[in-house]
Every structure is written in C-alpha cells, then in structure tokens.
N, CA, C and O of each residue as an XYZ file, in Angstrom:
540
protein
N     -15.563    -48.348     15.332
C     -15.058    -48.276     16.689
C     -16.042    -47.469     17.546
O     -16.600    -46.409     17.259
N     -16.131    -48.215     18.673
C     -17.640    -47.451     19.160
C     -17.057    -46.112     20.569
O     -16.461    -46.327     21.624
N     -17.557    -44.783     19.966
C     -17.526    -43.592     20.872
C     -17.779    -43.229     21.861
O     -18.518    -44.122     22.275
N     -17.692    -42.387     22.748
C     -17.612    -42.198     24.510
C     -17.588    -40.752     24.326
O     -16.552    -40.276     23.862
N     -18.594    -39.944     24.622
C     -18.170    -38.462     25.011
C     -18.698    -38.504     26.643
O     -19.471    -39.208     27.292
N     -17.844    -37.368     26.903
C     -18.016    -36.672     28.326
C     -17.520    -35.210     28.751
O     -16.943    -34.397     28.028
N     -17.805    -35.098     29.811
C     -17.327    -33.529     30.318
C     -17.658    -33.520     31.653
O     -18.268    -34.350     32.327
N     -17.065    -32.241     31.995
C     -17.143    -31.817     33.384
C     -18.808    -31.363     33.322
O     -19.591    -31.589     32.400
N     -19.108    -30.567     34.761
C     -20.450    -30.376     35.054
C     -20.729    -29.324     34.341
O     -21.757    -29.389     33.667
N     -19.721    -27.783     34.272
C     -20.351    -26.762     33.279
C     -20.192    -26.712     31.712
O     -20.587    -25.786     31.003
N     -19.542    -27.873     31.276
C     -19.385    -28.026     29.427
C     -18.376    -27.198     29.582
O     -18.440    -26.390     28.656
N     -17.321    -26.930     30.381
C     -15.789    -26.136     29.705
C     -15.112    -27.039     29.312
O     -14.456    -26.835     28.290
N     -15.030    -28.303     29.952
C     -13.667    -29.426     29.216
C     -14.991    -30.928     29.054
O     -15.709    -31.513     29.863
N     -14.734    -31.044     27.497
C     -15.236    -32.127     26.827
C     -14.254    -32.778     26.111
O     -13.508    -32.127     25.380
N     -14.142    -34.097     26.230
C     -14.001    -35.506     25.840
C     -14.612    -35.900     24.966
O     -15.790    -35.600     24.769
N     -13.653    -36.967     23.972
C     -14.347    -38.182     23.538
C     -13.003    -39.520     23.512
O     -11.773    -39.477     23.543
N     -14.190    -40.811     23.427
C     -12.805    -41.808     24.143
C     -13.417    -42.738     22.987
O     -14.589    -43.065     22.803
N     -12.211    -43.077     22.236
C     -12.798    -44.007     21.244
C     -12.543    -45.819     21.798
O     -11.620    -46.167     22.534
N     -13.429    -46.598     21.318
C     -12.962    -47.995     21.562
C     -13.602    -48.313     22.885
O     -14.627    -47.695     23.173
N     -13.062    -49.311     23.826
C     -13.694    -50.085     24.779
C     -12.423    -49.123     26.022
O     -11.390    -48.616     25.585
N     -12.736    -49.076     27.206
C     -11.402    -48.968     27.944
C     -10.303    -50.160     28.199
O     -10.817    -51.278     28.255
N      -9.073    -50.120     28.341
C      -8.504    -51.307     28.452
C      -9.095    -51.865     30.428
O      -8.815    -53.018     30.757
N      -9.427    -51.457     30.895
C      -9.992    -52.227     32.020
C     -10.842    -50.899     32.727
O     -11.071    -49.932     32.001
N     -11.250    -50.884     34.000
C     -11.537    -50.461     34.796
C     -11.720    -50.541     36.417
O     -12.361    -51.439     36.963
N     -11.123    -49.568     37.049
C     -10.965    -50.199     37.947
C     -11.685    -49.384     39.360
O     -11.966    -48.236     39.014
N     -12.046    -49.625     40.771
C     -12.426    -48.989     42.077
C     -10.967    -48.665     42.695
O      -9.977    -49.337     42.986
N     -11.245    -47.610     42.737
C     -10.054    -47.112     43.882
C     -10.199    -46.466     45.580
O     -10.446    -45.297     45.877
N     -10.060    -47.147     46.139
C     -10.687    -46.917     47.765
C      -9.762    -46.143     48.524
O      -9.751    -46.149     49.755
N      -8.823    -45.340     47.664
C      -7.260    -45.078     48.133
C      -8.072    -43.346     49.009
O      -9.061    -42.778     48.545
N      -7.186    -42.804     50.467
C      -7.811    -41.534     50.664
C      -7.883    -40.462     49.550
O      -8.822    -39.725     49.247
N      -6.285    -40.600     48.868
C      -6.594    -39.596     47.673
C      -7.897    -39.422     46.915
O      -8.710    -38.511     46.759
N      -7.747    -40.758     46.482
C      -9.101    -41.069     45.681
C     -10.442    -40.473     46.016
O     -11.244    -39.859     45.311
N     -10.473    -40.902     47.579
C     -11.703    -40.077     48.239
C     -12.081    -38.682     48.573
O     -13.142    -38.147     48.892
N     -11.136    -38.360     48.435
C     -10.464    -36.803     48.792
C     -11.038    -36.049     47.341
O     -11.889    -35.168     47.222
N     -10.451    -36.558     46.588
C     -10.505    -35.865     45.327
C     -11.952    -35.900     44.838
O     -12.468    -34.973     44.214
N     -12.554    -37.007     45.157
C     -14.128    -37.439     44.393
C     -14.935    -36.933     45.564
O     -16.155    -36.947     45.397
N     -14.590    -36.600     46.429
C     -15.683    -36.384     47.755
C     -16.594    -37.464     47.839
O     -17.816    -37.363     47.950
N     -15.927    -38.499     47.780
C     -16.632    -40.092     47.804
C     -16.041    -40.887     48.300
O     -14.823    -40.863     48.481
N     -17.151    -42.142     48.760
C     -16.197    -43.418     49.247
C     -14.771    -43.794     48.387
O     -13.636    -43.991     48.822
N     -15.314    -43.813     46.932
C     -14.030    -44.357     45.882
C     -13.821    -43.541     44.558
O     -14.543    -42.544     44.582
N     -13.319    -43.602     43.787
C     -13.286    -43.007     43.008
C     -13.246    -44.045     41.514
O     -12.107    -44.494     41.383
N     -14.443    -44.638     40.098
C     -14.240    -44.886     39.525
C     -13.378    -45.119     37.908
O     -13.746    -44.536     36.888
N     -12.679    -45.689     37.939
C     -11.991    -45.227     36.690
C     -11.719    -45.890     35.413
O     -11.486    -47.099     35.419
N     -11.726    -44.988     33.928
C     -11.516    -46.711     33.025
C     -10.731    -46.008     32.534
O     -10.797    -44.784     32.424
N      -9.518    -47.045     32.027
C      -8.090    -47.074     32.103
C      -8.166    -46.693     30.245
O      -8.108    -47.753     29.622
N      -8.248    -45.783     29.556
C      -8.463    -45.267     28.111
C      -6.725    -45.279     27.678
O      -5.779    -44.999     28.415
N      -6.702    -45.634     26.469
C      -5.272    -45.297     25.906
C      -5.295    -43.785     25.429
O      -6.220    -43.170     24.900
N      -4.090    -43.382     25.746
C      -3.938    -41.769     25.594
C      -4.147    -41.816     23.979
O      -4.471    -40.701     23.572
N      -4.061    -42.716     23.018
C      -4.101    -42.422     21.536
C      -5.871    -42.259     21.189
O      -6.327    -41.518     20.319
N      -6.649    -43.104     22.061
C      -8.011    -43.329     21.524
C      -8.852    -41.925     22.840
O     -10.070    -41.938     23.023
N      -8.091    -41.068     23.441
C      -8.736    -40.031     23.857
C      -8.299    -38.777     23.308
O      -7.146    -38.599     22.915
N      -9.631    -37.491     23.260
C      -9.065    -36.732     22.473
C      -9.899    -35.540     23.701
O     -11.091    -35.709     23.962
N      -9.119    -34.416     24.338
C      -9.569    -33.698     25.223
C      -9.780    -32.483     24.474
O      -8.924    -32.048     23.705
N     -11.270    -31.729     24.739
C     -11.461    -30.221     24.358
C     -11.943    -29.074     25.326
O     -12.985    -29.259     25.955
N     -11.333    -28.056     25.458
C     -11.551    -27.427     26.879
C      -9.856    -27.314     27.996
O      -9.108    -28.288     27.914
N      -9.602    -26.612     28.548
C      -8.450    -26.847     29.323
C      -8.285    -27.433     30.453
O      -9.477    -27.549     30.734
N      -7.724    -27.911     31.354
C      -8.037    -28.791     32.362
C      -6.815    -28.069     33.227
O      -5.744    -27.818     32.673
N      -7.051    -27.751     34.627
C      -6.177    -27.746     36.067
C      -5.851    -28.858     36.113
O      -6.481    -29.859     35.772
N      -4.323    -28.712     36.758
C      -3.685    -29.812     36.896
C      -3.314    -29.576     38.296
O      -3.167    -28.449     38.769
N      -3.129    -30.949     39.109
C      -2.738    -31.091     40.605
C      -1.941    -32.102     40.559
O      -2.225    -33.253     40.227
N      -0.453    -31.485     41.051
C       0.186    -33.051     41.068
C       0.149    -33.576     42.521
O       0.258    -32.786     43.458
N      -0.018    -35.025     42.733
C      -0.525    -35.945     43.749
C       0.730    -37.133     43.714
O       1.244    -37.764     42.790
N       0.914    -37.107     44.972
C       2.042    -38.643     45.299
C       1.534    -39.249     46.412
O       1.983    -38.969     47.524
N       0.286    -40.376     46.196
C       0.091    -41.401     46.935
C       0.889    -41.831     47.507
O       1.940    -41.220     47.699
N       0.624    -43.189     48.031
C       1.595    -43.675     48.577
C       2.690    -44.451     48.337
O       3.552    -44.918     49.082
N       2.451    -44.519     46.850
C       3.865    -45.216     46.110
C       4.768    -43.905     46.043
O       5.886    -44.200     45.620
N       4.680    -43.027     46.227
C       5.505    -41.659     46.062
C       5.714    -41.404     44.588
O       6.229    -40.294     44.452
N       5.558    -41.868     43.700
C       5.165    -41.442     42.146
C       4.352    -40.438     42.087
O       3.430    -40.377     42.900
N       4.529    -39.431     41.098
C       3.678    -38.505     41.338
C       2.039    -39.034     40.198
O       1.912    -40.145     39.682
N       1.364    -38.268     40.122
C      -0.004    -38.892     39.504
C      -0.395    -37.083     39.418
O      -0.076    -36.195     40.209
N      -1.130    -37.011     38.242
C      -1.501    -35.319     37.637
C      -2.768    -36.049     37.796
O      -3.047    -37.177     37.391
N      -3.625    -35.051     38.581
C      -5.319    -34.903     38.261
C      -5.732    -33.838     37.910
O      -5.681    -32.678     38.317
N      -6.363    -34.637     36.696
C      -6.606    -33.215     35.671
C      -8.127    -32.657     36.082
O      -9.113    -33.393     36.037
N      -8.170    -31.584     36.393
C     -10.166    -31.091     37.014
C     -10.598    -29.457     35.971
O      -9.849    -28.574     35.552
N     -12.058    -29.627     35.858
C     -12.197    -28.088     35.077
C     -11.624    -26.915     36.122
O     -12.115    -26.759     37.239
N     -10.826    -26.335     35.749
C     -10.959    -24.724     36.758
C     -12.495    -23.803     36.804
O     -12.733    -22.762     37.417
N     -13.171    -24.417     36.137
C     -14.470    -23.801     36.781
C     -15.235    -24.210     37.335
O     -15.878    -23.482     38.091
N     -15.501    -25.461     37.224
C     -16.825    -25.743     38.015
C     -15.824    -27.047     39.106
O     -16.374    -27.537     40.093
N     -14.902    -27.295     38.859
C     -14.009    -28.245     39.926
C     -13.912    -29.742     39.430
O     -13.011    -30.451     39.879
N     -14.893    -30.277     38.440
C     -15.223    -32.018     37.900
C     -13.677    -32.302     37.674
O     -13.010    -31.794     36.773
N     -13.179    -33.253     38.694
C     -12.470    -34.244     37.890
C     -12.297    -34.799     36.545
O     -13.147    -35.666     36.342
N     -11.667    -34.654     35.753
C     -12.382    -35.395     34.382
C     -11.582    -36.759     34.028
O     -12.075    -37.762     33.513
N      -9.974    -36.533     34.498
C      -9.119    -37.701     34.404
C      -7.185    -37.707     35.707
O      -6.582    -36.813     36.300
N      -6.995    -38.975     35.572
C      -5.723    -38.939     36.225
C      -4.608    -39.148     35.199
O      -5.022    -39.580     34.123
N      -3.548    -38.981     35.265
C      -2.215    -39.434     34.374
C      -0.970    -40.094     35.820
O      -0.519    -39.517     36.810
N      -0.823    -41.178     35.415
C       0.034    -41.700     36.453
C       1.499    -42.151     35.998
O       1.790    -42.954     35.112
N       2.216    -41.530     36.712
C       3.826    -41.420     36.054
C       4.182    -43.062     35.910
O       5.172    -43.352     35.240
N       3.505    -43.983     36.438
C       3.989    -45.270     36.694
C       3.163    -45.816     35.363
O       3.377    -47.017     35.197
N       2.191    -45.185     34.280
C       1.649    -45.992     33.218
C       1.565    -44.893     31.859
O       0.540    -44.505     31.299
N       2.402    -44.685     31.670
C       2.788    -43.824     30.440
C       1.262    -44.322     29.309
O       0.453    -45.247     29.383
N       1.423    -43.323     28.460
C       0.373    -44.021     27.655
C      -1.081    -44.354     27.651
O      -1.676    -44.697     26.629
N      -1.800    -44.209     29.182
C      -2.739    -44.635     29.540
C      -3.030    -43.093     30.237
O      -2.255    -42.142     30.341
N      -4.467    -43.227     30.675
C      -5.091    -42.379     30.793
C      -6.323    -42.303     32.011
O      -7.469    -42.182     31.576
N      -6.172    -42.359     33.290
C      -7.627    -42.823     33.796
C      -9.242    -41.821     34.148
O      -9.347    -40.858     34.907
N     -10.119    -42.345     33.464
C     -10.878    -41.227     32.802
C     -11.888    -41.061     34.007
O     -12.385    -42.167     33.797
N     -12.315    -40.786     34.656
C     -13.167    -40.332     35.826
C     -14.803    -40.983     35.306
O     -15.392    -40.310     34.460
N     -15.331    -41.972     35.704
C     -16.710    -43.030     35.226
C     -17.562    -41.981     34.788
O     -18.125    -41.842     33.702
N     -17.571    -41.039     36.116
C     -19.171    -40.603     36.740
C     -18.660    -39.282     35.240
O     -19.820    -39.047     34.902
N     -18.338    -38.950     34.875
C     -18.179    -37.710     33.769
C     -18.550    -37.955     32.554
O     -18.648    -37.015     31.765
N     -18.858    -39.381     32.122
C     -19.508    -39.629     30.987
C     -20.916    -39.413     30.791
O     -21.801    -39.473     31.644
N     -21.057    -39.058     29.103
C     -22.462    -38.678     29.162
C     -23.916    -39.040     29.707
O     -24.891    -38.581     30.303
N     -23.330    -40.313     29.023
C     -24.193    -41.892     29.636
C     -23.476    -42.786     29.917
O     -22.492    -43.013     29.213
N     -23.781    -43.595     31.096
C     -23.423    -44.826     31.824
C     -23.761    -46.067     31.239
O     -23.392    -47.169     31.644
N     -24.656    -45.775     30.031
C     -25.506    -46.746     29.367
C     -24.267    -48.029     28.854
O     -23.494    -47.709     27.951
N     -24.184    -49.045     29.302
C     -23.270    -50.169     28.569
C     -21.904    -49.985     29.428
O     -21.074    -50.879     29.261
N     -21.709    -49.388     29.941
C     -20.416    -49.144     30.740
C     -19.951    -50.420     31.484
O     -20.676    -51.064     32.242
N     -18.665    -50.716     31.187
C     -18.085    -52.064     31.386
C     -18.415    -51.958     33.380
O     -18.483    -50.906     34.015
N     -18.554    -53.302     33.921
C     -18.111    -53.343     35.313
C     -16.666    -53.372     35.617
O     -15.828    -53.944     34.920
N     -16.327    -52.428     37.187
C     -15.065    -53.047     37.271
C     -14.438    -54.422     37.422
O     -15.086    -55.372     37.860
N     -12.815    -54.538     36.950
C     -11.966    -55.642     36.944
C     -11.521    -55.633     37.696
O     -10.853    -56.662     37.800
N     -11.317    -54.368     39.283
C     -10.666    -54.547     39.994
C     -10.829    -53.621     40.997
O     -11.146    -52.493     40.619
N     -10.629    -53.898     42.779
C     -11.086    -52.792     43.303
C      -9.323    -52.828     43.987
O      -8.640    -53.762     44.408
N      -9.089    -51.546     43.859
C      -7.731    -51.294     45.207
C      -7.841    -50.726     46.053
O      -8.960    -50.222     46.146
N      -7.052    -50.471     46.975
C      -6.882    -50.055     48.665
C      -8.139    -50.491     49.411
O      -8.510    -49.769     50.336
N      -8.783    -51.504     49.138
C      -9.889    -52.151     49.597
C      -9.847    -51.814     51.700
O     -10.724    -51.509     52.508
N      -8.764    -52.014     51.784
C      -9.069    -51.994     53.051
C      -9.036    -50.396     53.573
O      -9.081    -50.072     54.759
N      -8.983    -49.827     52.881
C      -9.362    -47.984     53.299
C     -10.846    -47.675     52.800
O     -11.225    -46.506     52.720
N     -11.822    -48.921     52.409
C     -13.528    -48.687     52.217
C     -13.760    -48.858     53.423
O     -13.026    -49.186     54.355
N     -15.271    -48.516     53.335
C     -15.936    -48.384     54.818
C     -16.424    -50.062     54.843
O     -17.111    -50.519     53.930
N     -16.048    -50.759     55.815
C     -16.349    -52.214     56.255
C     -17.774    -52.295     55.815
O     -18.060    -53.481     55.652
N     -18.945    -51.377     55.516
C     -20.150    -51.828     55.088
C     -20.246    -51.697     53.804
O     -21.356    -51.692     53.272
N     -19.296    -51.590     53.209
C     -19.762    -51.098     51.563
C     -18.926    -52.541     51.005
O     -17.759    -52.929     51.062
N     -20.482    -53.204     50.323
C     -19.851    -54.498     49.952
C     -18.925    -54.559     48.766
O     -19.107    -53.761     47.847
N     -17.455    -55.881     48.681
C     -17.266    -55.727     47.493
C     -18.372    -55.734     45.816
O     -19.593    -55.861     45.734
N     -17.647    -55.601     45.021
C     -18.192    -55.384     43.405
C     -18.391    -56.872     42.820
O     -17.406    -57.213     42.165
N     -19.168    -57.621     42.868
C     -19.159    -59.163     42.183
C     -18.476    -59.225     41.096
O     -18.721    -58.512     40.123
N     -17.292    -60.317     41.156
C     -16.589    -60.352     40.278
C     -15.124    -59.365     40.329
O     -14.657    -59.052     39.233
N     -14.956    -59.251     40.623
C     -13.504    -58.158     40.884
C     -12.538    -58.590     41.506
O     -12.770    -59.034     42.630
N     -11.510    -58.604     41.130
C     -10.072    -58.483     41.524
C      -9.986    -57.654     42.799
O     -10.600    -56.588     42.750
N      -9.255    -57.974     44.091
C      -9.525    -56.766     45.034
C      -8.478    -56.906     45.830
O      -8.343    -57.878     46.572
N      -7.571    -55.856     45.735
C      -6.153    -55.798     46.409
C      -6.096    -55.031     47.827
O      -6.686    -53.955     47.920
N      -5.518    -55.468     48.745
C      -6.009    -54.077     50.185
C      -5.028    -53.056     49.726
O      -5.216    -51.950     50.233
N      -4.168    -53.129     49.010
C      -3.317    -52.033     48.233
C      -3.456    -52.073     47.103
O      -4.448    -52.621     46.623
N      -2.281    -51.371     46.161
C      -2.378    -51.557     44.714
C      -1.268    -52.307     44.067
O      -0.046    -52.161     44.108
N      -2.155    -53.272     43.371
C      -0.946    -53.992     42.562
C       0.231    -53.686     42.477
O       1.001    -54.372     41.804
C-alpha cells in the first residue's frame, strides 16, 4: 500500500496517509480562502482509518454555509493547516495538498466547489466536476 507523509511548516504535527485518497477536491468557498490565505484551498479526501497524526493540532470550529460545523485542524506553532473534519462525512478526513512532503504523483482534482466565489480569471482545472456551490 503506497505511503504519504506530511507536516506543518515547523515539523510539530506530522502525518502519514496510507493508500490513494478517495478523491480530491478545489474548494473556492471564503472559508476556504480565509483559512489558506489563498484563492482555494486544496484537499484529498483520506479515510480516517488509513491516516495516522503525530504532533498535536489546534482546533477551530467553522460553519460554512451549510451551517454544519467543520473542525480545522492547524499547528499552534507555526499556524499550517494540516487537515479539515466535516460533521457531514464521518470517517473521512480532508488533508490540506500543499502539506505533503512531495507533490510528486499527486492525483488531480475530481472536483472544484463554490466555483463561483473564484476570481473570474483563474481558469477552471481540466477535467473536473465544478459546482458554483457544494454538492
């Protein structure tokens, strides 16, 4: 089964994600942007059984606009995002792209959401699913 490590920027909270992710997806949502200090925020959707977290992680709870709440987990020291937990997908896990060691082989996304909260010049992702909200 092929391995995935990652971490935040100062090595306090390290990862490893076993297997493929079950998808991945663009999220154009403000949270999203807010949180990544970016246009979007990338994510691959890991089963909570095939991730194994080392290091402690801050937690922020967040209620988009489905009003569900969603935990983003970030280092308390250096601030890296490392993953989300969303009350609406038990079991699953969404792991923050840019925090992996290497990008090397990294699946493309299957899907972009809140498409219509990107900036009108930032083209879609070839190939993607693309909702102006979320599924």
């Amino acid at each position: 089964m092929k391995e995935r490590q990652g971490g935040c920027l100062c090595g306090a909270v390290r990862y490893v994600m076993k297997g493929e992710p079950e998808t991945a997806a663009i999220c154009h949502c403000r949270h999203c942007q807010k949180q990544s200090a970016s246009l979007f925020s990338f994510n691959l959707f890991v089963k909570e059984a095939n991730f194994t977290q080392h290091g402690e992680t801050r937690v922020f709870e967040d209620r988009g606009d489905s009003g569900h709440p969603s935990y983003r987990h970030f280092c308390g020291s250096c601030g890296s995002p490392i993953l989300t937990r969303v009350s609406t997908m038990p079991g699953v896990v969404l792991v923050k792209a840019g925090t992996l060691d290497s990008l090397a082989g990294i699946q493309p996304p299957g899907l972009e959401i809140y498409t219509d909260r990107a900036p009108y010049w930032l083209a879609p992702v070839d190939g993607t699913q693309r909702f102006a909200l979320s599924p």
